[in-house]
N, CA, C and O of each residue as an XYZ file, in Angstrom:
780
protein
N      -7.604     16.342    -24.165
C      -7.113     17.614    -23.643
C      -6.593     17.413    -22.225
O      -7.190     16.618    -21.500
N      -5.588     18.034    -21.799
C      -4.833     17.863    -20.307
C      -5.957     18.242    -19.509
O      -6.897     18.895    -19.965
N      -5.868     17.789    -18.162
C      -6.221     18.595    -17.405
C      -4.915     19.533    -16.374
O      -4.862     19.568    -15.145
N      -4.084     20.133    -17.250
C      -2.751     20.332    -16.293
C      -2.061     19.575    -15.435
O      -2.525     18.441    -15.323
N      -0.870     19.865    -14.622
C       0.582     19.581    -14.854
C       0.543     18.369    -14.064
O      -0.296     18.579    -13.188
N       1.130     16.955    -13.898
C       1.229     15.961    -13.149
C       2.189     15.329    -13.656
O       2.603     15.439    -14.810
N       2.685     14.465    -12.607
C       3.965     13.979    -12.763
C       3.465     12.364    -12.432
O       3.001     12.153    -11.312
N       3.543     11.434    -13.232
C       3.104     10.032    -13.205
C       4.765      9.174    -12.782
O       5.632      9.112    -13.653
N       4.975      8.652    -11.555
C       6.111      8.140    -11.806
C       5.951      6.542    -11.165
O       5.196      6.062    -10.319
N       7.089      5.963    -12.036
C       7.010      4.520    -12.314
C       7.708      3.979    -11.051
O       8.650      4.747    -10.856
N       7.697      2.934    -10.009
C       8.780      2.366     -9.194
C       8.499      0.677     -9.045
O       7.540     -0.024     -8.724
N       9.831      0.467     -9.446
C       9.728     -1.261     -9.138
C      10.962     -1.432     -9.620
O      11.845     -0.576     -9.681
N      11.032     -2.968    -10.089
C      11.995     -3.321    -10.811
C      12.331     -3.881    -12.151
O      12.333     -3.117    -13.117
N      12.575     -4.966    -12.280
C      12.612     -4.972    -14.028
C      11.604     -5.433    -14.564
O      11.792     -6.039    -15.619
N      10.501     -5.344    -14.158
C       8.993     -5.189    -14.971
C       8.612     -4.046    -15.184
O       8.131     -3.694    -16.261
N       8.797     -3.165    -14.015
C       8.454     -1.483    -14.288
C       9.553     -1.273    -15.117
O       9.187     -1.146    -16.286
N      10.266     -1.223    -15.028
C      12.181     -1.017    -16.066
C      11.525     -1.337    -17.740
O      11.456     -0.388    -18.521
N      11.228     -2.251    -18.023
C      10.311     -2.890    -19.273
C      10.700     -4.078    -19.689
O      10.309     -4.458    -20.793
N      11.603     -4.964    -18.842
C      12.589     -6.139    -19.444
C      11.254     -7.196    -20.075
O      10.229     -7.423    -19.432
N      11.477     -7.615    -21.117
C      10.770     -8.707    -21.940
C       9.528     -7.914    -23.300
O       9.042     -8.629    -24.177
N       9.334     -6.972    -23.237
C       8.834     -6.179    -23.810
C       9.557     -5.469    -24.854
O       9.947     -4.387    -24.415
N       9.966     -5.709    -26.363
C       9.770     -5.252    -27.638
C      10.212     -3.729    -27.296
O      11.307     -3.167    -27.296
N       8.809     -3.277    -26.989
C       8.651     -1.837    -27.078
C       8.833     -0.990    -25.892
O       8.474      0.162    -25.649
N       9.517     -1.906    -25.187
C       9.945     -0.754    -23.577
C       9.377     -0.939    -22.298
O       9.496     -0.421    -21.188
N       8.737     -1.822    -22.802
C       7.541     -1.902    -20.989
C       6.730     -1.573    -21.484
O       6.631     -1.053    -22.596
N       5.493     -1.990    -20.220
C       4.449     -1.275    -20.195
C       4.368      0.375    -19.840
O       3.448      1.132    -20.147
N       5.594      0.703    -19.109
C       5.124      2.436    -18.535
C       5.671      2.894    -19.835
O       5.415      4.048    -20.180
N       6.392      2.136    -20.599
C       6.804      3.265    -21.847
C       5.806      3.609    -22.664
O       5.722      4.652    -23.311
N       4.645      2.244    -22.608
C       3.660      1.952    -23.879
C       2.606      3.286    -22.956
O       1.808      3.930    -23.638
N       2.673      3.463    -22.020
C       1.573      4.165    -21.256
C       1.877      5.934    -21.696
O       1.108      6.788    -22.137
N       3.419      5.986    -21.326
C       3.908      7.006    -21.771
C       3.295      7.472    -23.067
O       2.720      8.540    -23.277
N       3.515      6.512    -23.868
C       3.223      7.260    -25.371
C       1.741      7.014    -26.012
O       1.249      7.314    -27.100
N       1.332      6.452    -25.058
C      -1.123      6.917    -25.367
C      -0.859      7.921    -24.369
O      -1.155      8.973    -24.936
N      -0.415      8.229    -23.044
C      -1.377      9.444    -22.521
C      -0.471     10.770    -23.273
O      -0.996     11.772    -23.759
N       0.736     10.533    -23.232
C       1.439     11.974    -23.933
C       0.570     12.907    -24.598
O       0.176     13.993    -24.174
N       0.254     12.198    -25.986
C      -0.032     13.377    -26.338
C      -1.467     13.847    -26.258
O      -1.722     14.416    -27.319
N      -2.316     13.849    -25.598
C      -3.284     14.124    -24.832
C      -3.090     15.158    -23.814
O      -3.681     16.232    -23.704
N      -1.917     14.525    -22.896
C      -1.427     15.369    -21.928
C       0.241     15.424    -21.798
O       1.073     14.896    -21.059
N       0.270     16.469    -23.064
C       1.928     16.720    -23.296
C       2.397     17.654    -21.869
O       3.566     18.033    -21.799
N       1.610     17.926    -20.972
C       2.161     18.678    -19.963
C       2.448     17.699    -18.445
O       2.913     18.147    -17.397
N       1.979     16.142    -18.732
C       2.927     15.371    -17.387
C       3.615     14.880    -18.186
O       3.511     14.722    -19.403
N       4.864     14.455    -16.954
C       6.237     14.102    -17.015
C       5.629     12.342    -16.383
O       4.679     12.216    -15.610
N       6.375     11.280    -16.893
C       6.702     10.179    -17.048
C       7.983     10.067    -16.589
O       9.006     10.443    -17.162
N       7.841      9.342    -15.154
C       9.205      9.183    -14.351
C       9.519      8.005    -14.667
O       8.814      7.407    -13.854
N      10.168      7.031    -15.366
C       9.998      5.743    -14.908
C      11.532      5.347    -14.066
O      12.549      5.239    -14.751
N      11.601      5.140    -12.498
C      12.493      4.974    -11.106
C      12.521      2.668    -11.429
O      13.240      1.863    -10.837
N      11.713      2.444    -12.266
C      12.591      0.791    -12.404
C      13.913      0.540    -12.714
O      14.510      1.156    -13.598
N      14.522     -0.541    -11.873
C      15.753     -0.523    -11.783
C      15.608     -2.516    -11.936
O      14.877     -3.123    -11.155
N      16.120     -2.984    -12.630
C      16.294     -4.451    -12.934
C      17.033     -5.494    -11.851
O      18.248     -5.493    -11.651
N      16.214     -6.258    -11.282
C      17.042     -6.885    -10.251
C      16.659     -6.450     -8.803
O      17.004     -6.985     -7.749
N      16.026     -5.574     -8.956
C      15.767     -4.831     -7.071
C      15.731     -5.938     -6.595
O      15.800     -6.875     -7.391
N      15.620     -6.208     -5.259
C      14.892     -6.437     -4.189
C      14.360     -4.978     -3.045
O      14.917     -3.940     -2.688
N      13.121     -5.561     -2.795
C      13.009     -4.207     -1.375
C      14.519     -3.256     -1.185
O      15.084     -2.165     -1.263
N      14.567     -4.253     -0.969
C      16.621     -3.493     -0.376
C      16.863     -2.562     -0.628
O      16.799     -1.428     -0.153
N      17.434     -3.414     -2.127
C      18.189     -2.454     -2.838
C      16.839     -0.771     -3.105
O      16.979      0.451     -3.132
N      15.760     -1.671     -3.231
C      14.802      0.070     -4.284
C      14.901      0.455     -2.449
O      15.280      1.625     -2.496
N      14.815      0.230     -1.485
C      14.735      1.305      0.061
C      16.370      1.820      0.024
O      16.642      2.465      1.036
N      17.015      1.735     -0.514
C      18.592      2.242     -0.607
C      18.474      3.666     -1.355
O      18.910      4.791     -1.110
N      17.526      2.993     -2.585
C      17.403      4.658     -3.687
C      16.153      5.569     -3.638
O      15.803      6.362     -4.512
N      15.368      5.238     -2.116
C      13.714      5.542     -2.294
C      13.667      6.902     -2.312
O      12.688      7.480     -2.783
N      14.927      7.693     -1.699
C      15.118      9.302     -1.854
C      14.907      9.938     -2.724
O      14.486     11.085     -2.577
N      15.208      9.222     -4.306
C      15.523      9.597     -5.556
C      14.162     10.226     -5.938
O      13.996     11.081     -6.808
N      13.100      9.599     -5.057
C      11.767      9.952     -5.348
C      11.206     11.819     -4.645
O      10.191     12.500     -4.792
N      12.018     11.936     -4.179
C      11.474     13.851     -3.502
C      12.024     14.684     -4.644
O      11.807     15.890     -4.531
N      12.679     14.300     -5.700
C      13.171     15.261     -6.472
C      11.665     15.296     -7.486
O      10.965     16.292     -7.672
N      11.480     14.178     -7.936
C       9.588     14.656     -8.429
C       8.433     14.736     -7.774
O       7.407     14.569     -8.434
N       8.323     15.028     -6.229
C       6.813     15.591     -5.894
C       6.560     17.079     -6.678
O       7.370     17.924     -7.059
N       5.450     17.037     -6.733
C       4.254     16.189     -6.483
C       3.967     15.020     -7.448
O       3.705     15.613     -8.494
N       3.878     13.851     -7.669
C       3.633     12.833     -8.402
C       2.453     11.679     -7.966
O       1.928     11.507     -6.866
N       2.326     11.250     -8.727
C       1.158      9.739     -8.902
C       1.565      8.833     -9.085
O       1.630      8.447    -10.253
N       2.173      7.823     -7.757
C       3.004      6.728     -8.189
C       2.274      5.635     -8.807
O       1.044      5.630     -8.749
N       2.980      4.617     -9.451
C       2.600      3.475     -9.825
C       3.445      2.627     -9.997
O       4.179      2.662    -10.984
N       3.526      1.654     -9.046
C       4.468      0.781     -8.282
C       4.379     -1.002     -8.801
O       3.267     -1.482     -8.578
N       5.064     -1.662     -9.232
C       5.297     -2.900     -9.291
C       6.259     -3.471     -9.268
O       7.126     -2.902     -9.930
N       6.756     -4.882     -8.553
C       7.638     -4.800     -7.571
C       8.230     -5.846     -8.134
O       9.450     -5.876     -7.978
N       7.659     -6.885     -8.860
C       8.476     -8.595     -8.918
C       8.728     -8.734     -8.182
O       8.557     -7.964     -7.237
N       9.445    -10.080     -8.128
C       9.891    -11.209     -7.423
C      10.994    -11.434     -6.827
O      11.245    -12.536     -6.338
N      12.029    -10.152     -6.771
C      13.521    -10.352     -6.640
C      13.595    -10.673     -4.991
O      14.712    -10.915     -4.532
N      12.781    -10.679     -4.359
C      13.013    -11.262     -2.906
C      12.584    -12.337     -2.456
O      12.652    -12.679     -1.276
N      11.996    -13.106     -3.563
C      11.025    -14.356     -3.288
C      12.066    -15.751     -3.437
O      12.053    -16.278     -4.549
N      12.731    -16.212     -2.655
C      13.543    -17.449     -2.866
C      12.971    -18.566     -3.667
O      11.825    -18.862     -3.327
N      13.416    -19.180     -4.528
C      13.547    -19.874     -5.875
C      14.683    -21.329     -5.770
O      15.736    -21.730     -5.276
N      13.497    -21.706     -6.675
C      14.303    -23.582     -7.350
C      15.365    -23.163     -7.217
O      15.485    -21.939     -7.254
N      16.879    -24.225     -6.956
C      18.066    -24.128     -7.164
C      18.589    -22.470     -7.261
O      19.138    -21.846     -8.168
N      18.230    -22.157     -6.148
C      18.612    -20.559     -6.332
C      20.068    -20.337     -6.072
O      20.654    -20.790     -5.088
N      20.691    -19.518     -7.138
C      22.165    -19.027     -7.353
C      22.119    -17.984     -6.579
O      23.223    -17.661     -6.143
N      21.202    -17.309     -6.235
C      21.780    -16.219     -5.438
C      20.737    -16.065     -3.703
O      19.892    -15.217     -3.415
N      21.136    -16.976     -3.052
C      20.195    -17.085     -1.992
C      20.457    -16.170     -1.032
O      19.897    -16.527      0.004
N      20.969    -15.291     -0.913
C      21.670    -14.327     -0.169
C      20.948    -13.207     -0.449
O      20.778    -12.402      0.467
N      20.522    -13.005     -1.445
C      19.896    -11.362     -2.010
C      18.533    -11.678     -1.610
O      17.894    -10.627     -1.641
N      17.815    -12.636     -1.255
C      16.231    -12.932     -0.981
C      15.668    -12.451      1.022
O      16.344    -12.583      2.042
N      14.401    -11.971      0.884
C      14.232    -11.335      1.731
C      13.459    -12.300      2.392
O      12.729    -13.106      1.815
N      13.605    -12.224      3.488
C      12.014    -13.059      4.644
C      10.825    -12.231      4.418
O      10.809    -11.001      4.433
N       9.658    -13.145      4.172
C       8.196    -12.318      4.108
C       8.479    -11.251      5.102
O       8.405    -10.119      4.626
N       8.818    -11.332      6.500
C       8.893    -10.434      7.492
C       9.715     -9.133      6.616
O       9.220     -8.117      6.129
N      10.679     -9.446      6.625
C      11.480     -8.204      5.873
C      11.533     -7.892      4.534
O      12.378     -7.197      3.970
N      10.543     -8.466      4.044
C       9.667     -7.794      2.819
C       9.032     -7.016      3.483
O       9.446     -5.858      3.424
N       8.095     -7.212      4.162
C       7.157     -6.390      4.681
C       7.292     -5.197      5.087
O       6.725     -4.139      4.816
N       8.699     -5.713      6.260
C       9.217     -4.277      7.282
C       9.722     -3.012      5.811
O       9.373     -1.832      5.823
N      10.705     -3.750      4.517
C      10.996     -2.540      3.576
C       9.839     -1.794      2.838
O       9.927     -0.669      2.345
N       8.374     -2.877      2.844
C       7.683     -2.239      1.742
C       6.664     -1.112      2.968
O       5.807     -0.387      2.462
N       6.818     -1.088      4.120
C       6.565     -0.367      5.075
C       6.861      1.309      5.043
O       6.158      2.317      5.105
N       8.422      0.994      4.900
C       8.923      2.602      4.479
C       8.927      2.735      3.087
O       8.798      3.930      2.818
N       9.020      2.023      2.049
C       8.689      2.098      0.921
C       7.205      2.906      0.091
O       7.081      3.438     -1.012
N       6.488      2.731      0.946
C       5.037      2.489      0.807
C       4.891      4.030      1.397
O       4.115      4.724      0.739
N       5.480      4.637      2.469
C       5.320      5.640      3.340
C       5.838      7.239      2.883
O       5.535      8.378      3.236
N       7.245      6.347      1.423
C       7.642      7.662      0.627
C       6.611      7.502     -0.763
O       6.491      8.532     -1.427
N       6.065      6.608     -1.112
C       5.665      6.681     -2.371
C       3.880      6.611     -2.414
O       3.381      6.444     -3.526
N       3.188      6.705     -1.520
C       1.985      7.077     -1.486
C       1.580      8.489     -1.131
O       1.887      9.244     -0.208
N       0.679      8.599     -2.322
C       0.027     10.021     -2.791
C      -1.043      9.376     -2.710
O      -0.960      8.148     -2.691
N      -2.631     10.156     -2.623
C      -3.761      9.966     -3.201
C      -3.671      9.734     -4.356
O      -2.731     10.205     -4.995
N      -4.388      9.138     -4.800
C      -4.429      8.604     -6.649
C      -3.283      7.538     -7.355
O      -3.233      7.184     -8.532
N      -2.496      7.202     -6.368
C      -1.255      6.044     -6.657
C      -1.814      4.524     -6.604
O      -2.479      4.160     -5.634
N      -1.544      3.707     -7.605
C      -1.830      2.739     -8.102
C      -0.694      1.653     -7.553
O       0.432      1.954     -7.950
N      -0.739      0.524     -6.773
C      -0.280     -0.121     -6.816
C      -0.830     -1.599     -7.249
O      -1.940     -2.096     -7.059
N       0.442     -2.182     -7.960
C      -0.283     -3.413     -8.875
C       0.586     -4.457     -8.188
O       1.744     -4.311     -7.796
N      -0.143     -5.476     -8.118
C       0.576     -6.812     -7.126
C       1.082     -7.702     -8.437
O       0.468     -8.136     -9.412
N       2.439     -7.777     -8.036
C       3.119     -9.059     -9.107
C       2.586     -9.676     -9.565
O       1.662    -10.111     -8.878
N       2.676    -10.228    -11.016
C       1.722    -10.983    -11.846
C       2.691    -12.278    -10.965
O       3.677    -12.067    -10.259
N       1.949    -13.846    -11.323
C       2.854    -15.010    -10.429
C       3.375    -15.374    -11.378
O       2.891    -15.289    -12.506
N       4.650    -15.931    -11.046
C       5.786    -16.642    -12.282
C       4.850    -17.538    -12.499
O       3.731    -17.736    -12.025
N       5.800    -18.279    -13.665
C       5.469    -19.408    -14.422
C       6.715    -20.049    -13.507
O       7.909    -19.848    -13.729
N       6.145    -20.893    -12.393
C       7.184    -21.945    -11.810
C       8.436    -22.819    -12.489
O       9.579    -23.122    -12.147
N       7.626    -23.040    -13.575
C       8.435    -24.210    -14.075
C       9.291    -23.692    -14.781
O       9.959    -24.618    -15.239
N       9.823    -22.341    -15.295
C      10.365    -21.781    -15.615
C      11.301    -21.125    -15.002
O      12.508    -21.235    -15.214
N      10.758    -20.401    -14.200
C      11.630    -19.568    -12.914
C      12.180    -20.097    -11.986
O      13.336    -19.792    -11.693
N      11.446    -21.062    -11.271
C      11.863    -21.634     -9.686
C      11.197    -20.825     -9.092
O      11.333    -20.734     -7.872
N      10.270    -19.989     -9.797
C       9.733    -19.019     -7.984
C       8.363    -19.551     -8.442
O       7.871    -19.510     -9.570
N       7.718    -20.209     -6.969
C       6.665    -21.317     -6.856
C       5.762    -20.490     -6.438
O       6.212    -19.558     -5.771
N       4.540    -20.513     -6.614
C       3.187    -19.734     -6.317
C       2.825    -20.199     -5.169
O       1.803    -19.615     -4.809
N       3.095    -20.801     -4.585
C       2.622    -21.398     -3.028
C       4.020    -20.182     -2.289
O       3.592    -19.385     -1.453
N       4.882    -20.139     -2.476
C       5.905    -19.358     -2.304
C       5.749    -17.620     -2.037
O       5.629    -16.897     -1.048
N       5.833    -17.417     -3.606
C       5.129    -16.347     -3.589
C       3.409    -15.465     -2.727
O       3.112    -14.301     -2.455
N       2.964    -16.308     -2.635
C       1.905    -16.253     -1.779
C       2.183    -15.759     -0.483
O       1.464    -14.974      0.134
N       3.187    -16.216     -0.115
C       3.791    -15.752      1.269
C       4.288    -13.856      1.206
O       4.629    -13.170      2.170
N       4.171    -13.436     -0.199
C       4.825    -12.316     -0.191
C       3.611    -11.634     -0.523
O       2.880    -11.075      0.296
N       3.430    -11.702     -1.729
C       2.425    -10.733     -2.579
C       0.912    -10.642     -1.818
O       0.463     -9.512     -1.626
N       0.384    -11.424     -1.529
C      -0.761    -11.411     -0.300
C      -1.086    -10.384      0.639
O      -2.092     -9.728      0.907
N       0.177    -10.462      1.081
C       0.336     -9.456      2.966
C       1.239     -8.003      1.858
O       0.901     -6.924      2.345
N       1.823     -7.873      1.107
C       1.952     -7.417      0.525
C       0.330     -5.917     -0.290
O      -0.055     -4.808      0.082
N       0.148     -6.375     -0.853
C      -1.352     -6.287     -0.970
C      -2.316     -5.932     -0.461
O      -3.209     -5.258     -0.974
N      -2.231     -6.529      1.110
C      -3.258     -5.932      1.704
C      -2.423     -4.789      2.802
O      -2.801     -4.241      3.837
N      -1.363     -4.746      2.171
C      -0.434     -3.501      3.057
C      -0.702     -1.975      2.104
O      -0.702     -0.859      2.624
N      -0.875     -2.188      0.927
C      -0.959     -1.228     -0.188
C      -2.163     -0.804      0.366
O      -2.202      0.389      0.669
N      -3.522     -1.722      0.653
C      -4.377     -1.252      0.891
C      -4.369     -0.300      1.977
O      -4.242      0.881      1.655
N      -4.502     -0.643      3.442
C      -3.744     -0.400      4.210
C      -3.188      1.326      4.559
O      -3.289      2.154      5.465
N      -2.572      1.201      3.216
C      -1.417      2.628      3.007
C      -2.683      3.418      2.416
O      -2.679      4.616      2.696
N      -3.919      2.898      1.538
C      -4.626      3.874      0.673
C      -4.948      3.852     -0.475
O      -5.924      4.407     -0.980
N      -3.869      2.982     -1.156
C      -3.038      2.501     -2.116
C      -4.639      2.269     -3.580
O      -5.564      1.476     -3.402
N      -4.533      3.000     -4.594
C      -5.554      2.046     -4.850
C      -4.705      0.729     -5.626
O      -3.675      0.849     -6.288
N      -5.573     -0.756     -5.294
C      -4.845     -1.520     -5.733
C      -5.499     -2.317     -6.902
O      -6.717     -2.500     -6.885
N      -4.711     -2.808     -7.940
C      -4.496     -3.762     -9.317
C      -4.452     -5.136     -8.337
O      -3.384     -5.245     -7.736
N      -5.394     -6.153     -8.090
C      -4.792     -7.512     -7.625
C      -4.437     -8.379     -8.641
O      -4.947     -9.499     -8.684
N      -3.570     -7.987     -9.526
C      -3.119     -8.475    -10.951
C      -2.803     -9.932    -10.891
O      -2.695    -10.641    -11.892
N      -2.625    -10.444     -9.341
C      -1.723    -11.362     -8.796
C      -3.103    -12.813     -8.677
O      -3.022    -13.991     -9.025
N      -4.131    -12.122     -8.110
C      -4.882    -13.175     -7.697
C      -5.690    -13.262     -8.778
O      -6.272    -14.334     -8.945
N      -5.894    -12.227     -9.691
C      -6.863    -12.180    -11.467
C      -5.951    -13.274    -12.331
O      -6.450    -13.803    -13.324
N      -4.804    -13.543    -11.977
C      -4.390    -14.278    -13.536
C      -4.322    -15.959    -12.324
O      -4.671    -17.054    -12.764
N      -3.873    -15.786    -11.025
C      -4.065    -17.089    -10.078
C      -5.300    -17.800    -10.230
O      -5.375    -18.967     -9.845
N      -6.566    -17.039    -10.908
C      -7.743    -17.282    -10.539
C      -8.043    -17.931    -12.251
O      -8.736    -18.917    -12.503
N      -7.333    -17.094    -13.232
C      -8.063    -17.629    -14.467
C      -6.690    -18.809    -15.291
O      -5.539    -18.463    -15.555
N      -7.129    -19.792    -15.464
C      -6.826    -20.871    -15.874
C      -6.806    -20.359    -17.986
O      -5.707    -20.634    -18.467
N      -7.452    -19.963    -18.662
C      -7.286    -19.511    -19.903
C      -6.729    -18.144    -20.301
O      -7.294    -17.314    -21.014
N      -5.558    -18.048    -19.737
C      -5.017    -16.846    -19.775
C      -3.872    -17.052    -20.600
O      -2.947    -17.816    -20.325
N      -3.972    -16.299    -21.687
C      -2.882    -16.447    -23.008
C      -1.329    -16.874    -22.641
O      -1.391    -16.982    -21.416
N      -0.301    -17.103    -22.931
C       1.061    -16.868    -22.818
C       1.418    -15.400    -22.750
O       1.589    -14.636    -23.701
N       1.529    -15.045    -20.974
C       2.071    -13.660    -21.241
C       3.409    -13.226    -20.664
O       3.760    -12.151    -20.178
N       3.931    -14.152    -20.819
C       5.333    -14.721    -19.886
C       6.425    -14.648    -20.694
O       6.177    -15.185    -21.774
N       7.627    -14.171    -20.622
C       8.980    -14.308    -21.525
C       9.501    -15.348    -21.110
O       9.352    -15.784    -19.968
N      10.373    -16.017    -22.258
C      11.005    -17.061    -21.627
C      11.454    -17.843    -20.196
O      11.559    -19.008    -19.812
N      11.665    -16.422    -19.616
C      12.338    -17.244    -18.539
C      11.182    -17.499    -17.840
O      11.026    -18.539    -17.200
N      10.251    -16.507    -17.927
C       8.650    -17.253    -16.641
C       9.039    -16.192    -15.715
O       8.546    -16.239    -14.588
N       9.738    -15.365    -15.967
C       9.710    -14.475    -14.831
C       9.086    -13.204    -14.700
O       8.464    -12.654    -13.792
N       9.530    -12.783    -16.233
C       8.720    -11.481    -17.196
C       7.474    -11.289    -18.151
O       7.340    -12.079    -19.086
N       7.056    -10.825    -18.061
C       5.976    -10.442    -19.099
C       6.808    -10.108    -20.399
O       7.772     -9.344    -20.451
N       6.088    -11.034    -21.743
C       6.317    -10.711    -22.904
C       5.629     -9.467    -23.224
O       4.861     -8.890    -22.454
N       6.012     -8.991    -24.667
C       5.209     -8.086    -25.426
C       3.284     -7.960    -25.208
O       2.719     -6.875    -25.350
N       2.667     -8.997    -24.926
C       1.391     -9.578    -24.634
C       1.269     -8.901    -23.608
O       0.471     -7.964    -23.572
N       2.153     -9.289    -22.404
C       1.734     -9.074    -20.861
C       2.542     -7.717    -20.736
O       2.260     -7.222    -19.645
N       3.358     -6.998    -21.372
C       3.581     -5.467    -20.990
C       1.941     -4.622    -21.579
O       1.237     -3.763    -21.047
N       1.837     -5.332    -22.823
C       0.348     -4.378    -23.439
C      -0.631     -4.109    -22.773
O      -1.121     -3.010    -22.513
N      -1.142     -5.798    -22.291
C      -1.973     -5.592    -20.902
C      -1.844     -4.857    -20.258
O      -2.665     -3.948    -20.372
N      -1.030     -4.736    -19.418
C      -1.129     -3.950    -18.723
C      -0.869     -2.355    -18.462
O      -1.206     -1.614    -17.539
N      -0.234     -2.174    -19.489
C      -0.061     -0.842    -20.397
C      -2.164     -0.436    -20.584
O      -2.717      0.484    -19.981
N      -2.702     -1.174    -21.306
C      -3.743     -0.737    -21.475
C      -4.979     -0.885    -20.525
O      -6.159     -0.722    -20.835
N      -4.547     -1.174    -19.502
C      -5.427     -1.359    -18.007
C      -5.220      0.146    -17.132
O      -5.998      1.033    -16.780
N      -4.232     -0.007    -17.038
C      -3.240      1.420    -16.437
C      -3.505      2.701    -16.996
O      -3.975      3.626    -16.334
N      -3.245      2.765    -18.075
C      -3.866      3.609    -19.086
C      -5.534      4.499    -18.793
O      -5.952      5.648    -18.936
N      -5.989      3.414    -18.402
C      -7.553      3.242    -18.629
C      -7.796      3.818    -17.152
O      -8.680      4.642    -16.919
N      -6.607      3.119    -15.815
C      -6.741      3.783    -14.660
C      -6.353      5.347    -14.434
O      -7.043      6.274    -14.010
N      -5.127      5.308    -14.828
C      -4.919      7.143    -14.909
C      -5.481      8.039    -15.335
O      -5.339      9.123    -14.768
N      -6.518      7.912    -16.744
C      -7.186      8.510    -17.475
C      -8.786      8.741    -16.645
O      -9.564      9.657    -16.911
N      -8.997      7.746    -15.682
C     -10.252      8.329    -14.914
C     -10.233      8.706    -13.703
O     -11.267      8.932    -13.074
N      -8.803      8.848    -13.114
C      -8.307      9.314    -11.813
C      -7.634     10.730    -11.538
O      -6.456     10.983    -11.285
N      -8.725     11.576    -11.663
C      -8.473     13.411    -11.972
C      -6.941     13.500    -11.170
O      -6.339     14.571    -11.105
């Protein structure tokens, strides 16, 4: 049964978007367990494929047209410089990661907003190296906190466990069908006990 009206909205990039996932992502899979329970919130999902900081602080406005909402934020890797990188120009300095997820962080925190720290590529796949990444998602992380943020350290739980299934799409960048469910059913489990 609802507990009345809320607006759950999605922001990141093409992990929140659902790229590698069958069935839409994880916010789609989330969408359709809490729906019909609570056919009276709205499911924003604001992922856009490819962000960097940048680009999502270019569209962060888009977000005042649904307050009041409950964000839930995941960000990838699009600023993290990479093996033989083709596009070295679009990648951000930890510093100016930081400085965007600053105002980022400042439009999209509500009480009860979930932020989840990048799952880490599969290196050998991607070019984006976990010693690398570390430089981002870390200070990252403890900025969410910081903000209030409650946080998913999704980043240092799968860094930490060595028997963790294939939950990676080809390229090592995305979560397959496996790794959208996960976390579809973690999330799930968080919204549902966060009045």
């Amino acid at each position: 049964m609802s507990r009345g009206t809320r607006t759950i909205l999605g922001f990141g990039a093409s992990s929140m978007q659902g790229v590698g996932d069958s069935q839409g992502g994880f916010f789609a899979r989330l969408t359709r367990q809490l729906q019909p329970a609570h056919p009276d919130w709205t499911f924003v999902n604001l992922g856009i494929g490819g962000d960097t900081t940048s680009d999502m602080l270019k569209r962060i406005d888009a977000v005042e047209a649904h307050r009041p909402f409950t964000s839930v934020i995941i960000l990838g890797c699009n600023d993290v410089p990479r093996d033989n990188d083709r596009s070295p120009d679009r990648r951000n300095s930890p510093a100016d990661y930081l400085a965007n997820l600053e105002s980022i962080f400042a439009k999209l925190y509500t009480p009860g907003s979930l932020f989840i720290a990048s799952f880490p590529s599969d290196g050998t796949r991607s070019g984006v190296q976990r010693v690398t990444m570390d430089r981002y998602i870390i200070p990252a992380t403890a900025l969410a906190r910081r903000f209030g943020f409650a946080v998913w350290d999704l980043y240092s739980e799968m860094k930490a466990n060595s028997a963790l299934p294939d939950l990676w799409a080809s390229d090592g960048n995305h979560f397959n069908d496996a790794g959208h469910a996960m976390i579809a059913e973690r999330v799930v489990g968080m919204l549902r006990t966060n009045p």
